[in-house]
TIPA-516348 format. One record per residue (C-alpha): residue number from 1; chain; x, y, z; residue in three letters. Coordinates in steps of 0.25 Angstrom, whole numbers, plus 5000, padded with zeros to 4 digits. Example, Ala and Ser with C-alpha at 12.3 -4.5 7.8 and 13.67 -1.06 7.14 Angstrom:
# TIPA-516348
+-----+------+------+------+------+------+
: pos : unit :    X :    Y :    Z : code :
+-----+------+------+------+------+------+
:   1 :    A : 5049 : 4982 : 5031 :  ala :
:   2 :    A : 5055 : 4996 : 5029 :  ser :
+-----+------+------+------+------+------+
***
This chain:
# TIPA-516348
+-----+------+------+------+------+------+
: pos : unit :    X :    Y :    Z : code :
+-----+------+------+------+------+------+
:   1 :    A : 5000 : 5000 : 5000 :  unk :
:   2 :    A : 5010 : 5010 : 5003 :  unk :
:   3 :    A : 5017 : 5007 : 4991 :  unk :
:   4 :    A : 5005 : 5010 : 4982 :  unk :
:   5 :    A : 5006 : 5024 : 4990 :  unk :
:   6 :    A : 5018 : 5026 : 4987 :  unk :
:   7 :    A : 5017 : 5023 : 4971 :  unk :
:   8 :    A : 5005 : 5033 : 4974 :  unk :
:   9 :    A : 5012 : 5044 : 4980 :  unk :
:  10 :    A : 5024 : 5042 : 4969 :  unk :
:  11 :    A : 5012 : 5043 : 4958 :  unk :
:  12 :    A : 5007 : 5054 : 4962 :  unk :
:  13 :    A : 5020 : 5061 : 4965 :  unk :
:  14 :    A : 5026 : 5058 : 4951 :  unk :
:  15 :    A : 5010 : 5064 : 4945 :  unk :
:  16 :    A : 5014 : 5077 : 4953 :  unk :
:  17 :    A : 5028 : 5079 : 4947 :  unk :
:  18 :    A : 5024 : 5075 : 4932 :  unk :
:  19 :    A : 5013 : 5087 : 4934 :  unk :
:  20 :    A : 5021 : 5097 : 4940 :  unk :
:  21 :    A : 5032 : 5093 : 4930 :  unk :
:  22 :    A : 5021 : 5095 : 4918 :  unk :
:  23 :    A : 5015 : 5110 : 4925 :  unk :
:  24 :    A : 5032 : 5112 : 4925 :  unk :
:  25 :    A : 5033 : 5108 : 4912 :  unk :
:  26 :    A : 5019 : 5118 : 4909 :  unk :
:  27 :    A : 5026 : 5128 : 4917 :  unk :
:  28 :    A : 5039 : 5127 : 4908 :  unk :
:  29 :    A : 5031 : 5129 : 4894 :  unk :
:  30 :    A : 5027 : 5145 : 4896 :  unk :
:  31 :    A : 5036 : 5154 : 4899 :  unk :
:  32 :    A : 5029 : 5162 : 4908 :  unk :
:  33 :    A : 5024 : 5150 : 4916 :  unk :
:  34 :    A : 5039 : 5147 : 4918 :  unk :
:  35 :    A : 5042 : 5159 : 4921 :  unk :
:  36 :    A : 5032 : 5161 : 4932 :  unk :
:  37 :    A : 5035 : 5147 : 4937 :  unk :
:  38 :    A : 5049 : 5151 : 4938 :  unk :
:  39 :    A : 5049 : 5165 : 4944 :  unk :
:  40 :    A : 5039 : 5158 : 4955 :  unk :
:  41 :    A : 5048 : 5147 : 4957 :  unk :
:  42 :    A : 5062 : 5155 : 4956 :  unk :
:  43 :    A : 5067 : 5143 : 4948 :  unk :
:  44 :    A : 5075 : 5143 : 4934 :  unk :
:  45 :    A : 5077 : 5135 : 4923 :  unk :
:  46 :    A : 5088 : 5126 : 4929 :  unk :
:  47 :    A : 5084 : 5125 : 4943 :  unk :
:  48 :    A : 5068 : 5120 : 4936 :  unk :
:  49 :    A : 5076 : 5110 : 4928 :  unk :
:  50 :    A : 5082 : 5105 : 4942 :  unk :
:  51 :    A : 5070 : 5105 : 4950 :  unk :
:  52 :    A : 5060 : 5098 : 4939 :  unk :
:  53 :    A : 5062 : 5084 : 4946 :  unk :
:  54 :    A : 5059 : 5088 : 4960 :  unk :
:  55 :    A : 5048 : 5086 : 4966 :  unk :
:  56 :    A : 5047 : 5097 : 4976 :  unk :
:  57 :    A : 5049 : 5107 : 4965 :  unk :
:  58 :    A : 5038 : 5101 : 4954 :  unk :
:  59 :    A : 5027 : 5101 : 4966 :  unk :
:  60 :    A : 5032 : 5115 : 4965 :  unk :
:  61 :    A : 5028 : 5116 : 4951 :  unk :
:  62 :    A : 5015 : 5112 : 4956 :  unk :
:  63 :    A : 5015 : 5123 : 4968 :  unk :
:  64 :    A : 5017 : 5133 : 4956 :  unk :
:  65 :    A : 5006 : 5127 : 4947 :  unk :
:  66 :    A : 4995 : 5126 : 4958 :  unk :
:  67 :    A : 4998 : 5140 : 4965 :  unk :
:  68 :    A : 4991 : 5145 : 4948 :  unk :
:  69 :    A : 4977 : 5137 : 4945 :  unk :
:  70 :    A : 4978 : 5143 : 4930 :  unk :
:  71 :    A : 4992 : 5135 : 4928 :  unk :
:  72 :    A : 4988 : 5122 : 4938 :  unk :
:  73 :    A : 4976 : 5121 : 4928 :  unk :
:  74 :    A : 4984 : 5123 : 4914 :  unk :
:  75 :    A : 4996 : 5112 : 4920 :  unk :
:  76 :    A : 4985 : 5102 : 4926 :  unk :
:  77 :    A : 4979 : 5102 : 4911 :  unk :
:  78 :    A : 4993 : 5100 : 4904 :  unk :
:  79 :    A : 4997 : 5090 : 4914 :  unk :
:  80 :    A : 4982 : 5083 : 4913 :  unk :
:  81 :    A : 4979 : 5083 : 4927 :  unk :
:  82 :    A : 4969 : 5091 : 4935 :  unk :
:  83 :    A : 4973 : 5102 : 4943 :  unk :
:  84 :    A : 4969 : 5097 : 4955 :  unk :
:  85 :    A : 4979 : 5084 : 4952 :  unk :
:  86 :    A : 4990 : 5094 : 4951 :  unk :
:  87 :    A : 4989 : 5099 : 4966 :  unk :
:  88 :    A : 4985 : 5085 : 4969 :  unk :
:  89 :    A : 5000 : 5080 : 4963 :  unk :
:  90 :    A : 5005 : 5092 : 4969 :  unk :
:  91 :    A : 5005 : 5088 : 4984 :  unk :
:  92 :    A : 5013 : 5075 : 4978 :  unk :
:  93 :    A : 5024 : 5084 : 4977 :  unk :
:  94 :    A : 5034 : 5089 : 4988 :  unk :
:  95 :    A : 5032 : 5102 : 4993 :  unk :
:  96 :    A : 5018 : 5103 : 4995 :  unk :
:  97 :    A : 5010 : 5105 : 5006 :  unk :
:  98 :    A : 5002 : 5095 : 5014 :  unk :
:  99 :    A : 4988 : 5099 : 5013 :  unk :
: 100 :    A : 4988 : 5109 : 5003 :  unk :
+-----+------+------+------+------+------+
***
């Protein structure tokens, strides 16, 4: 039983980083969605490139896209998933708050 948790848990974890990964990738295809991402973030081209596999920094990516509901809406429809999913998959992530 606690094996299939487990597997659960890793599921969900790994749906949560291929969104944030897809709203990073939507965020990276305008330039003035970049821009603001990285002007909130203080983050730069080489120091994005680093942090793309880190867990904490894609739930991160998620923070960023559920703070605007115009651009949680337009990354849930590119990645397929409902809007709600997305803050669902978000608490997957490290960082986020318990009971948020």
């Amino acid at each position: 039983m606690f094996e299939r948790r487990e597997a659960m848990a890793t599921g969900a974890a790994d749906a949560a980083q291929a969104v944030a990964l897809s709203a990073l990738v939507f965020l990276l295809e305008d330039s003035e969605r970049t821009s603001r991402f990285l002007s909130v973030t203080g983050l730069e081209g080489a120091e994005l490139a680093q942090r793309i596999q880190d867990p904490a920094f894609l739930g991160g990516v998620l923070d960023f896209i559920l703070a605007d509901e115009t651009l949680l809406v337009a990354v849930a429809g590119a990645a397929g998933v409902r809007p709600d999913r997305v803050a669902g998959l978000r608490r997957c992530l490290p960082g986020d708050l318990p009971g948020d």
